[in-house]
C-alpha positions as CSV (number, residue, x, y, z in Angstrom):
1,X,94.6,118.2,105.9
2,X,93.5,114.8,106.8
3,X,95.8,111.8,105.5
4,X,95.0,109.6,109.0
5,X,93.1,106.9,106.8
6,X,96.6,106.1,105.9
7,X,98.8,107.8,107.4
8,X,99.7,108.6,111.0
9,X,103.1,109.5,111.6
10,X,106.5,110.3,110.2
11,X,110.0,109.8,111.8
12,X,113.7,109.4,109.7
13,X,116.6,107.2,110.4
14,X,120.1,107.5,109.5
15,X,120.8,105.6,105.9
16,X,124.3,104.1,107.1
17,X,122.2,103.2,110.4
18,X,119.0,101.5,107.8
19,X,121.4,99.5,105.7
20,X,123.7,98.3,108.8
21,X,120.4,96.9,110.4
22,X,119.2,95.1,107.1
23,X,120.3,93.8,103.9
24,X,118.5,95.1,101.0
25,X,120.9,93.5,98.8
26,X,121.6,96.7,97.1
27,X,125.2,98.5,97.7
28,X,124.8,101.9,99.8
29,X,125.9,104.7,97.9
30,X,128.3,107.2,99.1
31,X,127.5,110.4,101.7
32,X,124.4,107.6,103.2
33,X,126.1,108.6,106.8
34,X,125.0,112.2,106.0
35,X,121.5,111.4,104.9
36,X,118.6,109.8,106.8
37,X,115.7,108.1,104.7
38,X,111.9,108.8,105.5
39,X,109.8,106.6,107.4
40,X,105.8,107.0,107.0
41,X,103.4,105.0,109.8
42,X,100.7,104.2,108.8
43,X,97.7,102.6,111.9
44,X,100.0,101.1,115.0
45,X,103.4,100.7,113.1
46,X,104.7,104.1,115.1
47,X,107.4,103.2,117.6
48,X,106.6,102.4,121.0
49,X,108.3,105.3,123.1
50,X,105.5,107.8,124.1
51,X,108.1,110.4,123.0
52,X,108.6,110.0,119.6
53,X,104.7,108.4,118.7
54,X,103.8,112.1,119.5
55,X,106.6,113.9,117.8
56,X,106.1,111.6,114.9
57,X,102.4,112.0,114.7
58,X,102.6,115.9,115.5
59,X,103.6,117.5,112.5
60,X,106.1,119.1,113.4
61,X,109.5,118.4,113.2
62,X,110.2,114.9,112.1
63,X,112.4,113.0,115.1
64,X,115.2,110.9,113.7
65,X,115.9,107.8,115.4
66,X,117.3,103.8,114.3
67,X,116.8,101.7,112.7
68,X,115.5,98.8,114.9
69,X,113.1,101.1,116.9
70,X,111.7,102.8,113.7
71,X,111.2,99.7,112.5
72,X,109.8,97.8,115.8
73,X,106.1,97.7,114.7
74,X,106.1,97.3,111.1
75,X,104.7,93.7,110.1
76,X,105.7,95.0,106.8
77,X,108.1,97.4,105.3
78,X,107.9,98.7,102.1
79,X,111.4,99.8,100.2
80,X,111.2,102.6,97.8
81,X,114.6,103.1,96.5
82,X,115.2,107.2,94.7
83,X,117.7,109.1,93.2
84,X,117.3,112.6,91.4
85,X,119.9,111.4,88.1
86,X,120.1,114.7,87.2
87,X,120.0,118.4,89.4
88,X,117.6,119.8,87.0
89,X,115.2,117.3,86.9
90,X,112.6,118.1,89.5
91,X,110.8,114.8,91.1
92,X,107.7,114.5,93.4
93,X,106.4,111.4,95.1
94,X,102.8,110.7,95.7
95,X,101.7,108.2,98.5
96,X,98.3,106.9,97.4
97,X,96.5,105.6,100.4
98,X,93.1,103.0,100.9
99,X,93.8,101.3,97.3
100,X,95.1,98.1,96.0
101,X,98.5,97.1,97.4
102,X,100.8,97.8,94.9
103,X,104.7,96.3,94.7
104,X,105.6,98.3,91.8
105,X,106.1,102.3,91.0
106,X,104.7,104.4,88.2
107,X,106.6,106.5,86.7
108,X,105.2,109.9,85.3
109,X,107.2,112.2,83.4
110,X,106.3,115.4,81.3
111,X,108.4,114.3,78.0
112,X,107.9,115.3,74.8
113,X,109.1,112.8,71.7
114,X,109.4,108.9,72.4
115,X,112.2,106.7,73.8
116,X,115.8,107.3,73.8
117,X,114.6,111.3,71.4
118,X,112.4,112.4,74.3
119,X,113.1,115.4,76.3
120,X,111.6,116.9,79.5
121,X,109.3,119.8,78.6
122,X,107.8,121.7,81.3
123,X,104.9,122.5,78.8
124,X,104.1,118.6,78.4
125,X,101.3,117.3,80.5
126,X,102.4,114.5,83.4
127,X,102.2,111.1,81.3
128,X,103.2,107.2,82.6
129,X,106.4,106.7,81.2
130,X,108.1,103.1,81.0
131,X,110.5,102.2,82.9
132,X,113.3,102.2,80.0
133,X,111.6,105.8,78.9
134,X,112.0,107.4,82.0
135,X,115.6,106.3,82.3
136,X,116.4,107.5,79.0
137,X,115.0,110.5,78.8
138,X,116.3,111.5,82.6
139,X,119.6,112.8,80.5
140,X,118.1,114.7,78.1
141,X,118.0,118.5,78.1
142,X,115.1,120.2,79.2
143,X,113.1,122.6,77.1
């Protein structure tokens, strides 16, 4: 599989270390010292040491280190923040690589009905939801 026109690497750092080394201005929530949050390189942003460039670009197992040396090449960092509301609702994330830069995320969602009456339906094609559609619905049973 070949993602290199995008992607080169992967590493993880600690999310009580990521939010002690910079203020996102959002509170951390609870159990963050027992998590770690992904990082995906993408050109030269990998970290210096020789060490963990090649474990991070290796696919293999993904190294976890901090925050500042994750972070020591990135001219830019961008923040994706994600939470699974509910156990049963099952999320994916898709990294799109060589198009526009983007600052916002879509949301897709198999519901079936509108608004605040939708619920998920595994039957129910992927669809871009609002923002207010997919919060809404994330409660709902499932069919």
């Amino acid at each position: 599989m070949q993602l290199n026109h995008f992607l080169t690497g992967a590493a993880a750092v600690n999310r009580q270390n990521l939010f002690d080394t910079y203020d996102f201005g959002v509170p951390i929530s609870d159990f963050a010292a027992n998590q770690n949050t992904l990082f995906l390189y993408d050109h030269h942003a990998l970290p210096n040491d020789a060490k963990i460039r090649n474990a991070a670009g290796n696919n293999g197992e993904i190294p976890v280190i901090d925050a500042v040396q994750a972070t020591e090449n990135c001219d830019a960092m961008n923040v994706i923040f994600v939470k699974n509301p509910q156990n049963a609702l099952r999320q994916c994330y898709a990294l799109v690589g060589g198009q526009y830069q983007g600052y916002h995320v879509q949301r897709w969602m198999r519901i079936e009905g509108e608004g605040a009456h939708g619920k998920i339906s595994k039957t129910t094609p992927l669809h871009q939801v609002s923002r207010f559609e997919s919060i809404s619905s994330c409660f709902c049973e499932k069919s």
